[in-house]
C-alpha positions as CSV (number, residue, x, y, z in Angstrom):
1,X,0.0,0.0,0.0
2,X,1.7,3.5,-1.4
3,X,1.5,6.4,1.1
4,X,2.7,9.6,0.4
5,X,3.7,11.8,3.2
6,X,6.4,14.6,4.4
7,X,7.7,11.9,6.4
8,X,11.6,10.7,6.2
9,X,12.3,7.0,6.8
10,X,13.8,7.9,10.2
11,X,11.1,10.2,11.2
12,X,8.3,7.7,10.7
13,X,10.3,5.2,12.1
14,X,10.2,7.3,15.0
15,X,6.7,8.0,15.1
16,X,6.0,4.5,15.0
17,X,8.0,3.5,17.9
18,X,6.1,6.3,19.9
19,X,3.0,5.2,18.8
20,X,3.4,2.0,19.5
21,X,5.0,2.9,23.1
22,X,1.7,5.0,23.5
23,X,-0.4,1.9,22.7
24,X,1.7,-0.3,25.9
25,X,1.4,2.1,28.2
26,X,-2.6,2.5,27.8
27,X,-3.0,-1.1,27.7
28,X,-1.2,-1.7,30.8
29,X,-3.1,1.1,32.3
30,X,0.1,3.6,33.3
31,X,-1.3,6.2,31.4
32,X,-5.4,6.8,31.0
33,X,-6.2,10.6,32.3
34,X,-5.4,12.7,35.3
35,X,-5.9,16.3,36.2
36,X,-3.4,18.6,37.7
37,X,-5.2,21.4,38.9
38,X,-7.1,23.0,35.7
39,X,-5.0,21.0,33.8
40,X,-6.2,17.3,32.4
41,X,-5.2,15.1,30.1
42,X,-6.7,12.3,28.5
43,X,-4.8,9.3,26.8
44,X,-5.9,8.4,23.1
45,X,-8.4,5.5,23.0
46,X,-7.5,2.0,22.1
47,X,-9.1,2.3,18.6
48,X,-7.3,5.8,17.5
49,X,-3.9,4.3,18.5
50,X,-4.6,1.3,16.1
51,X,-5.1,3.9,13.0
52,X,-2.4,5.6,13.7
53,X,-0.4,2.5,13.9
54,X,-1.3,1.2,11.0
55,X,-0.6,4.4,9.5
56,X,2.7,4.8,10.2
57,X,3.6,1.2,9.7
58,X,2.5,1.5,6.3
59,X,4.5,4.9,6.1
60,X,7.8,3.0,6.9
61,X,6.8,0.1,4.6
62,X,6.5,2.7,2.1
63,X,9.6,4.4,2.7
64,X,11.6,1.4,2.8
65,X,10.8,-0.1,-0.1
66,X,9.5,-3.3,1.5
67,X,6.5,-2.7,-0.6
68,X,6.3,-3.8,-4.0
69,X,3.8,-1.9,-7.0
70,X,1.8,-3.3,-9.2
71,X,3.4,-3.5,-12.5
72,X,1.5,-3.7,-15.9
73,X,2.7,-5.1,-18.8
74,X,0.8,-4.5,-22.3
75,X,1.4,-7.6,-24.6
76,X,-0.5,-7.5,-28.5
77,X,-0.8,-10.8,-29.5
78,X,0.4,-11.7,-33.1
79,X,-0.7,-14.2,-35.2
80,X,2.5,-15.6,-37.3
C-alpha cells in the first residue's frame, strides 16, 4: 500500500516506535487521564492508536521499499 507523506524514513520510524509505546502504556493502564489542577489530560483511546499505527507502519513500509507496485505489462498478440 503506497502512502505519500512529508515523512523521512527515520522520522516515521520514529513516530511508529512512539506510537506503539503509547499503545503499551494505555494497555497496561500507566497512562489513561489525570488532572493537575485546571490542567487534564486524556490518553488516546484503544481504537485511534490502532489507526495511527497502521498508518505509520504503512508509512515505513512505504519508505523502505518493503512494498512492491503493481506492474502492468501491455502484450499484443500476433498471429505468425
Amino acid at each position: 500500500m503506497a502512502v505519500r507523506v512529508a515523512y523521512t524514513l527515520a522520522e516515521a520510524q520514529k513516530m511508529l516506535g512512539l506510537v506503539k509505546e503509547a499503545h503499551m502504556e494505555l494497555i497496561t493502564g500507566q497512562a489513561k487521564s489525570y488532572k493537575i489542577g485546571t490542567r487534564e489530560y486524556t490518553a488516546l483511546d484503544l481504537d485511534d492508536l490502532m489507526k495511527q499505527i497502521e498508518f505509520f507502519s504503512n508509512v515505513v513500509e512505504s519508505l523502505s521499499g518493503s512494498v512492491r507496485t503493481k506492474r502492468v505489462a501491455r502484450i499484443v498478440p500476433r498471429d505468425l
